[in-house]
MIDOSE-1310 file (N, C-alpha, C; in nm, 2 decimals, decimal comma, always signed):
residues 224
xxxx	+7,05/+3,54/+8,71/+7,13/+3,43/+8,66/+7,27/+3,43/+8,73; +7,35/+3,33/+8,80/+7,42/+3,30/+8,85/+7,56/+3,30/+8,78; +7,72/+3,31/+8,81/+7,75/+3,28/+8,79/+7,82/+3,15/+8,68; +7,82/+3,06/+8,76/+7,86/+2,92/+8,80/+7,80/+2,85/+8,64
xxxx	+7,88/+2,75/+8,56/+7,81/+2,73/+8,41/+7,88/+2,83/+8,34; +7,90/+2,95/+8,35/+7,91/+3,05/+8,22/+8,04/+3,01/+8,20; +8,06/+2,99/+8,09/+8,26/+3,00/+8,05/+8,29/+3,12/+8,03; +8,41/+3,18/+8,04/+8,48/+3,25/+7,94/+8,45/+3,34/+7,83
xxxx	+8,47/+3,40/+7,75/+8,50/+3,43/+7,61/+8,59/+3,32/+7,57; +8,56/+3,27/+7,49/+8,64/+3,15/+7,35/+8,65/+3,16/+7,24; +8,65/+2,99/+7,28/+8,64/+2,97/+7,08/+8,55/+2,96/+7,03; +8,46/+3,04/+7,07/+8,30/+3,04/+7,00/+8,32/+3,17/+6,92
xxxx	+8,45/+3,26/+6,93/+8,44/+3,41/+6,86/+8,37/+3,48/+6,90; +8,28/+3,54/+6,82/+8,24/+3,68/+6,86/+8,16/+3,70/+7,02; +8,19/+3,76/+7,07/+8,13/+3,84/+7,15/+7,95/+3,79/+7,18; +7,89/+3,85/+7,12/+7,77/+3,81/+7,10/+7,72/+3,68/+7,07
xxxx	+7,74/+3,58/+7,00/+7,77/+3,44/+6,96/+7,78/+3,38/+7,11; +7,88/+3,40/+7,16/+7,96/+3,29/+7,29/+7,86/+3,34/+7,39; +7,78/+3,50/+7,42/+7,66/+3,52/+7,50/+7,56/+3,43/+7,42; +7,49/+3,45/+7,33/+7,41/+3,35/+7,31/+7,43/+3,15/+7,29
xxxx	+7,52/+3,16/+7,32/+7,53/+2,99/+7,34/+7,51/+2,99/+7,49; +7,62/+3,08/+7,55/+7,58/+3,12/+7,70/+7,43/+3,08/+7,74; +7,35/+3,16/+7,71/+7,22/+3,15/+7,74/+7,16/+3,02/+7,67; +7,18/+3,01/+7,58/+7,07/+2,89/+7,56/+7,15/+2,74/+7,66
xxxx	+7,26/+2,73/+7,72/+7,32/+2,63/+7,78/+7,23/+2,66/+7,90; +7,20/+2,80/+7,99/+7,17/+2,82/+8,07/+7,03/+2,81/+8,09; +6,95/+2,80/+7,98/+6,84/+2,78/+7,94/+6,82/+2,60/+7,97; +6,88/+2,57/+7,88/+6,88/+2,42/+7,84/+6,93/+2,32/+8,00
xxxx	+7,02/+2,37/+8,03/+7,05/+2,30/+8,20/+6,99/+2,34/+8,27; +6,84/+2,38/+8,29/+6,78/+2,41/+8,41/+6,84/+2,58/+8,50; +6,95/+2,62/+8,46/+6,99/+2,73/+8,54/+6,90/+2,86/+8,50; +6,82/+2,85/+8,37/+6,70/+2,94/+8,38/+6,60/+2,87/+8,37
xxxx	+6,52/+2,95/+8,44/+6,39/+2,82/+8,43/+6,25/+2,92/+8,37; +6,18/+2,88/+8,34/+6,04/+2,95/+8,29/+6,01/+3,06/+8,39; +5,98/+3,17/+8,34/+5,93/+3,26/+8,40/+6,06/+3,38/+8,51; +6,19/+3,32/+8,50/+6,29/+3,37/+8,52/+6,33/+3,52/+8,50
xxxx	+6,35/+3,59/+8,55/+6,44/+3,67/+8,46/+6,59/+3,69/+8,44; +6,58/+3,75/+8,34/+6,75/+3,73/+8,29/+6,86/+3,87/+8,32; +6,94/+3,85/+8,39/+7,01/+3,98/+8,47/+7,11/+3,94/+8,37; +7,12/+4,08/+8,29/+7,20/+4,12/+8,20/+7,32/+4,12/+8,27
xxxx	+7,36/+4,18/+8,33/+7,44/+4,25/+8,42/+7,54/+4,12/+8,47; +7,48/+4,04/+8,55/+7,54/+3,93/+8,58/+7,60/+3,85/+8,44; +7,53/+3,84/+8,37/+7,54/+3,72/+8,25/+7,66/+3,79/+8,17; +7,65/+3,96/+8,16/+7,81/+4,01/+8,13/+7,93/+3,98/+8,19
xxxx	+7,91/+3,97/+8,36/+7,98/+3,96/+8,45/+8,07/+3,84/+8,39; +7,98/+3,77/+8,43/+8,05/+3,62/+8,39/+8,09/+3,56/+8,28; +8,08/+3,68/+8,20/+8,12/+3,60/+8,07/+8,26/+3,72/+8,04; +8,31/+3,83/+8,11/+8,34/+3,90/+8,06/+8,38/+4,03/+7,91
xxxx	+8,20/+4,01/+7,93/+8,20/+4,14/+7,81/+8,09/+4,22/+7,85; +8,09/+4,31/+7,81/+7,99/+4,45/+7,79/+7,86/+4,38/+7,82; +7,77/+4,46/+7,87/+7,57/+4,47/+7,81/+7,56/+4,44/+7,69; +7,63/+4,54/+7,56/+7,58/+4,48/+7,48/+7,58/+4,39/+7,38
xxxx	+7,65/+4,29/+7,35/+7,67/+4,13/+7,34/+7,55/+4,07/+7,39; +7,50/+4,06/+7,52/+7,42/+4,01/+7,59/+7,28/+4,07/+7,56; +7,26/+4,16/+7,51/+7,15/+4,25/+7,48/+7,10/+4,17/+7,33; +7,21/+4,18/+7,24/+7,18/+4,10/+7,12/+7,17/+3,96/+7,16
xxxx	+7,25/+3,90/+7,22/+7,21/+3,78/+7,23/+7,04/+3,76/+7,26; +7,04/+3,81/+7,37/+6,84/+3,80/+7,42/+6,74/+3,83/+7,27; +6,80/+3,93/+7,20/+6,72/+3,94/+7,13/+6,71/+3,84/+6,97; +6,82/+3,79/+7,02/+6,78/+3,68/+6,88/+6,68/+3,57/+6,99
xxxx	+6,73/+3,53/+7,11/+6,62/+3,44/+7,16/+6,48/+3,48/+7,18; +6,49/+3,63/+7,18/+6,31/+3,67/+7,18/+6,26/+3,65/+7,03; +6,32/+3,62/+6,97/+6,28/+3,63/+6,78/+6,24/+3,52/+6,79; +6,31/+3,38/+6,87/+6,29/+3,23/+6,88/+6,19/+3,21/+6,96
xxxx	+6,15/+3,27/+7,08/+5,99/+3,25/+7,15/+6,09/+3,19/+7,27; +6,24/+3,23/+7,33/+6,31/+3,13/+7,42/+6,29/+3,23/+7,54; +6,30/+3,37/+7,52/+6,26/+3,51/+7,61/+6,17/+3,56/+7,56; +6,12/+3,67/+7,67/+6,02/+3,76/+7,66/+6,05/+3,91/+7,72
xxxx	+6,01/+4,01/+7,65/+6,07/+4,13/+7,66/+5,97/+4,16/+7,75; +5,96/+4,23/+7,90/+5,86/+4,30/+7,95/+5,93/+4,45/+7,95; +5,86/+4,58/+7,90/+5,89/+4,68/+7,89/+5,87/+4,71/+8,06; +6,03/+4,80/+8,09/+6,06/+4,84/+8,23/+6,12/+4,76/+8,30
xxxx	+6,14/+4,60/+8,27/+6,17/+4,50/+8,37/+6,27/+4,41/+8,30; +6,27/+4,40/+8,17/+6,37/+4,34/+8,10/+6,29/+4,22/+8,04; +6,43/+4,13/+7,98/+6,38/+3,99/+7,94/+6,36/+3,89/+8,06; +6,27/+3,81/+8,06/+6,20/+3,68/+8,10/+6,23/+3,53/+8,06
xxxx	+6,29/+3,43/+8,11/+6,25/+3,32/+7,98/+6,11/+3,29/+7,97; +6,09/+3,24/+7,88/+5,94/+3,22/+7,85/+5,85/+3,18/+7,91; +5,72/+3,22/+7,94/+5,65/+3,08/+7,98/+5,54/+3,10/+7,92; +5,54/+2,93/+7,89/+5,37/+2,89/+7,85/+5,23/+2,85/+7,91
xxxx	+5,16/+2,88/+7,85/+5,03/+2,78/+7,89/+5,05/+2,66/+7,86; +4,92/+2,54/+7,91/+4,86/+2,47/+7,88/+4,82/+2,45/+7,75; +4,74/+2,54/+7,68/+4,70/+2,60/+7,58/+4,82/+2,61/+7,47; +4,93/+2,67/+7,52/+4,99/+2,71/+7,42/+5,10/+2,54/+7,35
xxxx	+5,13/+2,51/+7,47/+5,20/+2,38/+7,45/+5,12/+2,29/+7,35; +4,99/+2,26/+7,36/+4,95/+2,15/+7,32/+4,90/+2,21/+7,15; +4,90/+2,34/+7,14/+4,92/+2,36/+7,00/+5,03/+2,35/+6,92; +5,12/+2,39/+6,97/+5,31/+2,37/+6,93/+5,30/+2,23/+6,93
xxxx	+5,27/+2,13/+7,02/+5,29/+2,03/+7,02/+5,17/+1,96/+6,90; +5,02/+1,97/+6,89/+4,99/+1,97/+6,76/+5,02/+1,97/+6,62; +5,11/+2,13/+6,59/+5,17/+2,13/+6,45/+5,33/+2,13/+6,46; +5,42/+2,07/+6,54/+5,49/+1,97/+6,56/+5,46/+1,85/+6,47
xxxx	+5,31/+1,79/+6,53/+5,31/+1,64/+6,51/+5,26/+1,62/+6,33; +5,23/+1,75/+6,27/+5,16/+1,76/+6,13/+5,33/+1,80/+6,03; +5,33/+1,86/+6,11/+5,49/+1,89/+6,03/+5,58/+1,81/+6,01; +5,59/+1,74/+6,15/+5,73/+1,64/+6,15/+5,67/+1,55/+6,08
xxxx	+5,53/+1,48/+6,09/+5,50/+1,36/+5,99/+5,52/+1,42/+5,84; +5,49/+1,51/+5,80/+5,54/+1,56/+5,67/+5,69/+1,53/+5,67; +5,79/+1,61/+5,76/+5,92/+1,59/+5,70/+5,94/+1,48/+5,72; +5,92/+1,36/+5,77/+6,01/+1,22/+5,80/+5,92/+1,16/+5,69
xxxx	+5,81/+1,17/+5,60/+5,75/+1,09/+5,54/+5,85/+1,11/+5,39; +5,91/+1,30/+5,37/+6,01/+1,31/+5,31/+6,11/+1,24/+5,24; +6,18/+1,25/+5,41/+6,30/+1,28/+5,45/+6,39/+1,08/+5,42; +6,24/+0,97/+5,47/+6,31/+0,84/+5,53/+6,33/+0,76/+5,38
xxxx	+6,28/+0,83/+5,23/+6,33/+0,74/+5,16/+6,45/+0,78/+5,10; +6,53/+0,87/+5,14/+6,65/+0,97/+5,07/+6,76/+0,97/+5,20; +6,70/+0,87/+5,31/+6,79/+0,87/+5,46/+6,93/+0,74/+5,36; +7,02/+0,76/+5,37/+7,13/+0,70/+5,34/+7,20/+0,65/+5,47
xxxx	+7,31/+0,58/+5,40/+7,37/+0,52/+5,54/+7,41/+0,59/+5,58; +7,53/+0,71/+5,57/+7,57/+0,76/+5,60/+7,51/+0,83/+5,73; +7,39/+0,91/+5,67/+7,28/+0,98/+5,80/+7,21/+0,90/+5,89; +7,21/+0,76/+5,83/+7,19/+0,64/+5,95/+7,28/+0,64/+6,01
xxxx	+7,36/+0,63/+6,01/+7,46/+0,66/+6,15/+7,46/+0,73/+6,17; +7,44/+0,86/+6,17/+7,45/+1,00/+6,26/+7,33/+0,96/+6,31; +7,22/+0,90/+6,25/+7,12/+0,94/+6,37/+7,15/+0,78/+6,49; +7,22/+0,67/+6,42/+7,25/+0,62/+6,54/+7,33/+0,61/+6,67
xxxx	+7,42/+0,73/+6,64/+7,55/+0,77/+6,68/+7,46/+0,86/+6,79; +7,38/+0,95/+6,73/+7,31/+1,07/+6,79/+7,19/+1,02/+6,94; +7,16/+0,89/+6,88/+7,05/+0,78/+6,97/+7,18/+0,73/+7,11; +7,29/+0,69/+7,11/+7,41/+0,66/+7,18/+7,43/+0,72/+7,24
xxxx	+7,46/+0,88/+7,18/+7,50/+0,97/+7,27/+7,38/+1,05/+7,37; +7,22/+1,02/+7,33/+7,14/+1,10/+7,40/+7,16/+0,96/+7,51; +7,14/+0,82/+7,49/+7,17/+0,72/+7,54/+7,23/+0,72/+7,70; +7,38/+0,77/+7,64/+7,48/+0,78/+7,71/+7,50/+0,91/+7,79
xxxx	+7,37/+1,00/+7,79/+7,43/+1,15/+7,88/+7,26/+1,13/+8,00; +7,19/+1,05/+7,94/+7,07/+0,98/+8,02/+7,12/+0,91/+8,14; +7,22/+0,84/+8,13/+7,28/+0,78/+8,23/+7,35/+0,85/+8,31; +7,44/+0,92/+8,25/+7,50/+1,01/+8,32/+7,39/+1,12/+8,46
xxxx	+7,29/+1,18/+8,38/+7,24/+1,25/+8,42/+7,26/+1,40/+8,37; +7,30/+1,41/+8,27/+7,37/+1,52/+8,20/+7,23/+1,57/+8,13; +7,15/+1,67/+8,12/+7,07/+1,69/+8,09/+7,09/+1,78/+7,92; +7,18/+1,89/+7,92/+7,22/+1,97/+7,87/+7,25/+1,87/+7,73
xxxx	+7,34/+1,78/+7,75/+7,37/+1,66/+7,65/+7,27/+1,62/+7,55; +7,25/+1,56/+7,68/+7,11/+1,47/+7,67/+7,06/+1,56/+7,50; +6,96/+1,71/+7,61/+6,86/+1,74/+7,48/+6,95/+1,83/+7,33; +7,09/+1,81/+7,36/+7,19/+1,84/+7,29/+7,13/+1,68/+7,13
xxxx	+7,15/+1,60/+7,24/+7,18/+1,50/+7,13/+7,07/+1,42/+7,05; +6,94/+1,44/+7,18/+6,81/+1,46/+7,12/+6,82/+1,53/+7,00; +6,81/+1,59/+6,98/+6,79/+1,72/+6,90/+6,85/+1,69/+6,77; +6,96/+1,65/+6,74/+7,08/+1,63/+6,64/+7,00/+1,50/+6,61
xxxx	+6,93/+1,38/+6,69/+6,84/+1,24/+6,67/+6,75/+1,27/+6,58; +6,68/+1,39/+6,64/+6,54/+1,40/+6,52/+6,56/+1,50/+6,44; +6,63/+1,59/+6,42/+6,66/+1,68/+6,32/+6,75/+1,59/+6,19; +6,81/+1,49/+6,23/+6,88/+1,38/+6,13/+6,78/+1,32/+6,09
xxxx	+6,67/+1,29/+6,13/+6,61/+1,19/+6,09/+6,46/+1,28/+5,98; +6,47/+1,41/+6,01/+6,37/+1,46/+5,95/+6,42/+1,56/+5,83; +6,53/+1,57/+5,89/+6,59/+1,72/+5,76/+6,64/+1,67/+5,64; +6,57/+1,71/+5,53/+6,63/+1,67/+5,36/+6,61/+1,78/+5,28
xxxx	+6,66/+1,79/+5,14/+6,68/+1,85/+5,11/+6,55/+1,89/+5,03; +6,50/+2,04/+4,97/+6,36/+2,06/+4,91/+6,26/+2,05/+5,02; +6,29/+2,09/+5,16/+6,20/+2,15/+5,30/+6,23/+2,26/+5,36; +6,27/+2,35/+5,29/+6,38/+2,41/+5,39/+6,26/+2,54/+5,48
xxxx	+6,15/+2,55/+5,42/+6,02/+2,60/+5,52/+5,98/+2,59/+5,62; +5,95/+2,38/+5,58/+5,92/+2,33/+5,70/+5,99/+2,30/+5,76; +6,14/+2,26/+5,78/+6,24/+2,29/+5,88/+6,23/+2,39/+5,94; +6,28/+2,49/+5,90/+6,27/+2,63/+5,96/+6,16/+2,64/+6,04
xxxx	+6,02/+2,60/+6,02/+5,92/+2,66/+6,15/+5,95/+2,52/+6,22; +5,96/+2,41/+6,18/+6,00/+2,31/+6,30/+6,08/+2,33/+6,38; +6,22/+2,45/+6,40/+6,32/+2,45/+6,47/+6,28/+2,57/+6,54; +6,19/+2,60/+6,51/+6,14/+2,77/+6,56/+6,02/+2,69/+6,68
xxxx	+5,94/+2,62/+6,67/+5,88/+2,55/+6,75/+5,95/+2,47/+6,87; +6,02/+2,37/+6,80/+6,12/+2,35/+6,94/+6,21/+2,44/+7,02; +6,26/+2,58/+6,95/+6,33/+2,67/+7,01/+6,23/+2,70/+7,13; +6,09/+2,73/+7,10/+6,01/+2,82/+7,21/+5,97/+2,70/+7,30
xxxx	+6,03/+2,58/+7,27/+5,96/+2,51/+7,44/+6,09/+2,43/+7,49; +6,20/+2,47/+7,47/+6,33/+2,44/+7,49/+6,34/+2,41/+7,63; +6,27/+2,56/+7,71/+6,29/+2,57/+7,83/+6,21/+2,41/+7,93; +6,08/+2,41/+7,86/+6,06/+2,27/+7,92/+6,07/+2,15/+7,86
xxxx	+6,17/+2,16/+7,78/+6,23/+1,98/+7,73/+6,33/+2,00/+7,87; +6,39/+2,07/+7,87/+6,46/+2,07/+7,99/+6,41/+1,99/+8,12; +6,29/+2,06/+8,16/+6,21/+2,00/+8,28/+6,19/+1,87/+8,26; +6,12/+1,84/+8,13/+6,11/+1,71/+8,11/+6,24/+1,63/+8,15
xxxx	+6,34/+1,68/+8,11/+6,47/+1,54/+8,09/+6,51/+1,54/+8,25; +6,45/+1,61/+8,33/+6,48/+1,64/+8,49/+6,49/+1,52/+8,52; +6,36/+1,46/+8,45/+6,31/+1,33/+8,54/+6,42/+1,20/+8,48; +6,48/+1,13/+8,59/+6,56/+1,02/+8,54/+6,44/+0,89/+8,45
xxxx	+6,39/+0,88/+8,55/+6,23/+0,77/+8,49/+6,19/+0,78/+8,31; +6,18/+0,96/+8,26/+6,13/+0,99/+8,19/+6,29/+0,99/+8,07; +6,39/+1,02/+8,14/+6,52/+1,01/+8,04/+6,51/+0,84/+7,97; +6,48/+0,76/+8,09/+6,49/+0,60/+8,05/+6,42/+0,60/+7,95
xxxx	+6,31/+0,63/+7,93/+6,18/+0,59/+7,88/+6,20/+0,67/+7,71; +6,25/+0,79/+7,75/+6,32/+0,87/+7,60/+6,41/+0,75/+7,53; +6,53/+0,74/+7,60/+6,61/+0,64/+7,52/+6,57/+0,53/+7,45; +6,45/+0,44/+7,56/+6,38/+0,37/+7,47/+6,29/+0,39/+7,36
xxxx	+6,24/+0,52/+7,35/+6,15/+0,54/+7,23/+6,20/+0,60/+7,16; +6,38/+0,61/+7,15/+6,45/+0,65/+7,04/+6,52/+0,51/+6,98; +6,56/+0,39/+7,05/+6,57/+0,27/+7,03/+6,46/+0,19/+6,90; +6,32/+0,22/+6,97/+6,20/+0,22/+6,85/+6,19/+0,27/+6,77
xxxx	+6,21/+0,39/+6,74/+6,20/+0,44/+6,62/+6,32/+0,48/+6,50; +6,44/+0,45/+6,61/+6,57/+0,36/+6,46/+6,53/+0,22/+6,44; +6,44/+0,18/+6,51/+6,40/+0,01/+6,43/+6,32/+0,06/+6,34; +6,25/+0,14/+6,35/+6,14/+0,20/+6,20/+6,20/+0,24/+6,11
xxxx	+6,31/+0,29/+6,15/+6,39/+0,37/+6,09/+6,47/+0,26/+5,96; +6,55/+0,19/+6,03/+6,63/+0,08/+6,00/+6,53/-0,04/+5,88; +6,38/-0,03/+5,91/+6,29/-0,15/+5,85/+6,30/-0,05/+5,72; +6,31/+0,11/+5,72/+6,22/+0,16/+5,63/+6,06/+0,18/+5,64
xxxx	+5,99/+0,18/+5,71/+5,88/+0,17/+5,75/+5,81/+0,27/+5,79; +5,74/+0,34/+5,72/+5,73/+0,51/+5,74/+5,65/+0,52/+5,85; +5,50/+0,40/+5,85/+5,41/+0,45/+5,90/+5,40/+0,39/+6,03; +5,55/+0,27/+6,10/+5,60/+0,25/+6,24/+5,62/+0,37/+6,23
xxxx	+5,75/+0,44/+6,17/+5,80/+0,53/+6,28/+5,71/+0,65/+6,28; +5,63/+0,67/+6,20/+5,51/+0,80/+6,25/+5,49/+0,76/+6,34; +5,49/+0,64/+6,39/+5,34/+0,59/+6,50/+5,46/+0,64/+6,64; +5,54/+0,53/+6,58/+5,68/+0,58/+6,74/+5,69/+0,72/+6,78
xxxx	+5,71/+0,80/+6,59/+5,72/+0,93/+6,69/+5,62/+1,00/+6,76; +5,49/+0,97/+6,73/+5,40/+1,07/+6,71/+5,41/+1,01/+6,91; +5,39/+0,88/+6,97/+5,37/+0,78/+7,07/+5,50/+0,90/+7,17; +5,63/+0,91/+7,13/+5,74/+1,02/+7,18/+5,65/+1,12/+7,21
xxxx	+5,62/+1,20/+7,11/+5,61/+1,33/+7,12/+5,47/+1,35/+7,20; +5,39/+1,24/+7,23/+5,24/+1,23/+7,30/+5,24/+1,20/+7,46; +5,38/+1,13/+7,47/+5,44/+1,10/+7,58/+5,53/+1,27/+7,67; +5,61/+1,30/+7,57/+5,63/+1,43/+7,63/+5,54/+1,55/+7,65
xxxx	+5,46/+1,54/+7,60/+5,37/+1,65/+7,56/+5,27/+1,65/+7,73; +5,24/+1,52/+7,74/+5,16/+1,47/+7,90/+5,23/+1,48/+7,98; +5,36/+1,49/+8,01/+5,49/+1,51/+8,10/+5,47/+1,68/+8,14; +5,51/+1,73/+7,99/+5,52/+1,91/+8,02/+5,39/+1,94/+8,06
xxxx	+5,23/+1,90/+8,01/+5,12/+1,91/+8,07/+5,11/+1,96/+8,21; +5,18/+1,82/+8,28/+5,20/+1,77/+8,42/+5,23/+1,88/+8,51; +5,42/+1,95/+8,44/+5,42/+2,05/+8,47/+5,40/+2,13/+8,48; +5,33/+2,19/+8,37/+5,29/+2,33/+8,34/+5,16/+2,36/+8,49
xxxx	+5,09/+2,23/+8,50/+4,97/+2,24/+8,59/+5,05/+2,27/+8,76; +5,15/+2,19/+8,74/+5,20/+2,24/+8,84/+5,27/+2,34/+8,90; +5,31/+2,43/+8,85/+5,37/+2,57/+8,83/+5,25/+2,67/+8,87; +5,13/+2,64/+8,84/+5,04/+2,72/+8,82/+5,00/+2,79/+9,00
């Protein structure tokens, strides 16, 4: 892992904390990529602290499926199958229709605007070309639209699921074509959103998540 991207020690506090945001930025922008390995050594360097800060950090990401521990060699970021994706992406699509079937008649205004606010800003870092943003604000889009209160299970394995394929939402938002095409099927499914209409926005989301799922596919075959 490279310098360049790492900040400082800040205002993130502790030591360990500001390495793991470290890393998942580094993850999330393309500067680690699948199958990488992760030089401790360097990622101290640049952040100015010890090994170990950076040691815990990895290890909360190996709890999340974001690294992989190879004994003798260190941590890895992850990589998937073919196989493995399209199951994650399977109970993804069983879960999340569970939480938004929840979640859309207790959605208030107030969380209607965050998740419109959240559609703007994934919107607005698409254009940019900001990728990091981008699945920053993604993320905050569908976690608003699905998290309520009395799930707190199925949340929890839903964010554990997106943790372990983090590394290729990234790949995905590479593509400018495929950023456009995100924006617009986040446009559609605040109109489901907005009508009230559960079983549009199942359809929009499941139509997202069927769309990225063929993308990382793409990838994954090509890596190979």
């Amino acid at each position: 892992m490279s310098a360049p991207g790492l900040a400082p020690v800040g205002a993130l506090g502790t030591a360990p904390a500001h390495a793991l945001e470290a890393l998942r930025r580094a993850i999330v922008g393309g500067e680690l990529v699948p199958g990488q390995r992760v030089l401790q050594e360097d990622v101290a360097d640049s952040l100015g602290v010890s090994i170990a800060p950076v040691r815990e950090a990895l290890r909360v990401l190996e709890q999340e499926g974001q690294v992989t521990y190879r004994p003798r060699r260190g941590y890895f970021v992850t990589e998937l199958r073919i196989e493995d994706l399209r199951e994650i992406y399977g109970l993804r699509q069983v879960l999340e229709e569970r939480a938004v079937r929840l979640a859309l008649p207790a959605l208030g205004d107030d969380r209607l605007e965050l998740v419109a606010l959240a559609a703007d800003d994934c919107a607005r870092a698409a254009e940019r070309g900001d990728v990091a943003a981008e699945l920053e604000a993604n993320r905050r889009f569908h976690f608003c639209l699905m998290d309520a209160p009395g799930q707190p299970h199925t949340m929890r394995v839903i964010r554990l699921l997106w943790d372990s394929t983090e590394a290729y939402r990234a790949l995905y938002y590479s593509s400018p074509a495929e950023r456009r095409r995100a924006s617009e099927a986040h446009a559609r499914i605040l109109a489901a959103v907005r009508r009230r209409d559960p079983d549009r926005l199942v359809a929009e989301l499941d139509a997202h998540r069927d769309r990225a799922l063929e993308v990382l596919q793409a990838i994954l075959g090509s890596m190979r």
